[in-house]
N, C-alpha and C positions, 0 to 999 in steps of 0.2 A: 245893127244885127236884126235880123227876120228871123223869126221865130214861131213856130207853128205848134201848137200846143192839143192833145188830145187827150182820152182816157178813158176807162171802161164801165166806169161807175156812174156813168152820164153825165150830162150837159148839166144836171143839175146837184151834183155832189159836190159835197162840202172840200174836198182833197183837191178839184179840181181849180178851185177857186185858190187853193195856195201853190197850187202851181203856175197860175196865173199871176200871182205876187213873185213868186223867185222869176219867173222870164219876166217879166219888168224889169224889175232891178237888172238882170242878166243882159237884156236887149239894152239900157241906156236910153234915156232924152230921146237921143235920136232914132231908136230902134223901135221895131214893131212888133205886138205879139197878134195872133190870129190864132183863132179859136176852131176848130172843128171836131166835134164830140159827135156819143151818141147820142141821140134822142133818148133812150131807154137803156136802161143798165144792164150790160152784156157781159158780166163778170166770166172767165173759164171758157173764154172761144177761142181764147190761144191767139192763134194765127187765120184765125176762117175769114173767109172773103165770099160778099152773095155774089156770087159768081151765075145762080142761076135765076136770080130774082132783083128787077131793079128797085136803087133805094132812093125815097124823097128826102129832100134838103132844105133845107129853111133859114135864111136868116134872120136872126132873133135880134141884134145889134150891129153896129158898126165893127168889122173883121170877128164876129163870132155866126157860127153858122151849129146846126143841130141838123142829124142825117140819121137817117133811120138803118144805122148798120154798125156792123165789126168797128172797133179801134182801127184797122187796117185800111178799110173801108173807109175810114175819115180821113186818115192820110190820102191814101188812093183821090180824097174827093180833093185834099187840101190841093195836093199836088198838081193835078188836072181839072178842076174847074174853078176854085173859090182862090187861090192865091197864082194865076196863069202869067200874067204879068212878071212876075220874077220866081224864083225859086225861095223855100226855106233855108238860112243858114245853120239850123239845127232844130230838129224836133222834139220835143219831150211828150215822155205819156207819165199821167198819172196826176198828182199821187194818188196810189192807189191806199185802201182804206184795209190795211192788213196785209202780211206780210207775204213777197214773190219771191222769198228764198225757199233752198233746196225744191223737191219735188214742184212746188206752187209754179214754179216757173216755166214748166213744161204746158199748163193749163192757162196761165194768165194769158187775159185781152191784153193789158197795158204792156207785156213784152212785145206782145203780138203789136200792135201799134208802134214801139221802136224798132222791132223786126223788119220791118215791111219799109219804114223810113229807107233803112238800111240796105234793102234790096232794092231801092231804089238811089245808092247813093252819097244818100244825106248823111252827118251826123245824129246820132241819136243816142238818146237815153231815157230807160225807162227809169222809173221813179215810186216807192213803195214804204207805207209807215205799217212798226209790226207793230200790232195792237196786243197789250196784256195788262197785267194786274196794276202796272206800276204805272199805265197810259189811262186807266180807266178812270182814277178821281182827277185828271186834268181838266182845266176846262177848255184846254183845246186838246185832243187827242192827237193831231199833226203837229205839236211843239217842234219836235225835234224836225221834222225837213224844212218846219216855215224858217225856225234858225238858223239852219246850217245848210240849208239846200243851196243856195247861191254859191255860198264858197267853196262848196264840192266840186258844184260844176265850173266854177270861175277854174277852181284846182287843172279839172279833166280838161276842158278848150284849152289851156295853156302848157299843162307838162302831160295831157295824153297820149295815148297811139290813137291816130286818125289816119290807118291806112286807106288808099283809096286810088286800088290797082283792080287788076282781073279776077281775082278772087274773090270769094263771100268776104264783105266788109265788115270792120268791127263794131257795135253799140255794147252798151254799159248797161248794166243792172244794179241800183242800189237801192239798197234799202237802209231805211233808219229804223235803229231799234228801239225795242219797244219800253223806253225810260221819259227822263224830262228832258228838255234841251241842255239843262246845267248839268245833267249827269253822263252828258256823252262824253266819255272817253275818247276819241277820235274817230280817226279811219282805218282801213285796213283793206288790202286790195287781195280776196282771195275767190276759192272757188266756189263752184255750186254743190252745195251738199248734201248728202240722202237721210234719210230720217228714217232711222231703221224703225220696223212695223209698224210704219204711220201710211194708210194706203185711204184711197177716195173707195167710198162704196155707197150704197142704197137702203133707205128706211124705208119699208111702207106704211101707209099709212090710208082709211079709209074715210072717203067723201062722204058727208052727210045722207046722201043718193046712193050710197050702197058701192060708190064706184071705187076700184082701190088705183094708189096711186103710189108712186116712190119719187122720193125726196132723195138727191145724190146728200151726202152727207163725208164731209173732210174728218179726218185726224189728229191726233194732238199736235201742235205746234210746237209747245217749248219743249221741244226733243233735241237733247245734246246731241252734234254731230263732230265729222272729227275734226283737229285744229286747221285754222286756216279754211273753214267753211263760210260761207254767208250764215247758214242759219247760225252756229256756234261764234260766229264774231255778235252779231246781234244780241245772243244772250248774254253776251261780255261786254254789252253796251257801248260796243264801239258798231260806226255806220260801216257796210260792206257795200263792196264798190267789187263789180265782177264783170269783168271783158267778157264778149259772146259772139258767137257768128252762128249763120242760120247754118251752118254745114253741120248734118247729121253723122258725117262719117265718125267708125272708130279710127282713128287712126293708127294708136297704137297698138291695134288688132293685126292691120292688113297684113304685115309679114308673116305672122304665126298663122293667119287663114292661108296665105297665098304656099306656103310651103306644107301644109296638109293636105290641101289639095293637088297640090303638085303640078 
C-alpha cells in the first residue's frame, strides 16, 4: 500500500511523526509511506488552497517533502508532482494536536487535507488527539492514537464505506479522546456535534510599539454535546469515527424550502 501522509501542525510536529508510525505499520514491508507536510504550521485554514500565490517545496529526506502551503496544498503537491509516478492508496492528515470534533471541524487544516484527498478520489482520513486534564501528566500526549490508530484504520479499509461514484466522496474524521491508551473504552461511529455557546472570537491585545493587535481566541472544549456526537463520545472516552463529504447542502431542508417558496 502507498500512502501519503500530511498535516497541519507542520513538517515538524510531534503528532506528525506518529502518524508516520501508524502508516508504517498500516502500508506493510512492502508498502510506502510519503510525506508532504507544511513548512510552517497552518492550524484553522480549513480547506484554503493558494490558489493565488505559488508555493515552494523542498525535499528534506527520501519520500518526505516540506511545501510552503495549506494541508490541501500538500495533497495537491503530493498528487501532482512528488508521488506522479503512481497514485496514493490512501491519505491520512494529522494527528492533529487537539481535538477536530464538533464546531473545530469546520475550521481544521487536517480535515481540509483529507477533504481535498477526497475531492480528488482518494481514500482519506483525517486524524485528531483531544488534549485535556487527563492527557496532560502523560509523557506522550498522542497515547491513545499511537495505540489504537492502526486498528481503527485496519477497522475502516476493511468493513468501511468507500464509495467512489459521481458524487462528493466519503473521508473519515476521528478523533481520540482525551484519556490514556488503557482507558479507551472503544469506538463509536457517530456525528458532528455543536457545542452549545462555545464560539471562536478575538482578544486584543497591544504591541510593545503602541500597535494593537487581536488574537482569534477558541472556547471551552469539554462541552457536553448530545448523544451520539464526536465531541460527547470523546468525553465518554470512547474514539469517534465520523463519515463526511465535502457537500454543503442541507438536505433535509430542501423540501420545506422548495415548498415555501413555491
Amino acid at each position: 500500500m502507498r500512502i501519503l501522509i500530511t498535516n497541519d501542525d507542520g513538517i515538524n510536529a510531534p503528532g506528525l511523526k506518529v502518524l508516520h508510525e501508524i502508516a508504517t505499520e498500516l502500508a506493510g514491508p512492502q508498502g510506502e509511506v510519503w510525506t508532504v507536510a507544511p513548512a510552517f504550521e497552518q492550524s484553522g485554514v480549513g480547506h484554503c488552497i493558494s490558489y493565488t500565490r505559488p508555493m515552494m517545496i523542498s525535499e528534506l529526506a527520501p519520500r518526505a517533502f516540506a511545501a510552503e502551503g495549506s494541508p490541501a496544498d500538500c495533497v495537491l503537491a503530493g498528487l501532482y508532482d512528488v508521488m506522479t509516478d503512481a497514485r496514493p492508496d490512501l491519505v491520512l492528515s494529522g494527528v492533529n494536536r487537539g481535538n477536530n470534533a464538533g464546531q473545530n471541524a469546520l475550521y481544521s487544516g487536517t480535515i481540509g487535507g483529507a477533504m481535498e484527498a477526497a475531492l480528488q478520489g482518494i481514500p482519506a482520513v483525517a486524524l485528531s488527539q483531544f488534549l485535556g486534564p487527563k492527557t496532560h501528566g502523560l509523557d506522550d500526549p498522542f497515547e491513545g492514537a499511537r495505540v489504537h490508530g492502526t486498528n481503527v484504520l485496519r477497522a475502516l479499509l476493511e468493513k468501511g464505506l468507500w464509495d467512489n461514484d459521481d458524487d462528493y466522496q466519503l473521508f473519515y474524521n476521528i478523533n481520540f479522546p482525551p484519556c490514556s491508551a488503557a482507558d479507551v473504552k472503544g469506538s463509536k461511529v457517530v456525528t458532528q456535534g455543536w457545542r452549545p455557546g462555545t464560539y471562536f472570537g478575538v482578544e486584543p491585545h497591544h504591541a510593545p510599539n503602541g500597535r494593537r493587535f487581536l488574537w482569534i481566541k477558541g472556547g471551552a472544549q469539554a462541552v457536553p454535546t448530545g448523544p451520539g456526537t464526536d465531541v460527547q463520545a470523546n468525553l465518554d472516552d470512547f474514539i469517534a469515527i465520523t463519515p463526511m463529504r465535502a457537500d454543503l447542502t442541507a438536505h433535509d431542508r430542501l423540501a420545506e424550502l422548495e415548498a415555501r417558496l413555491g
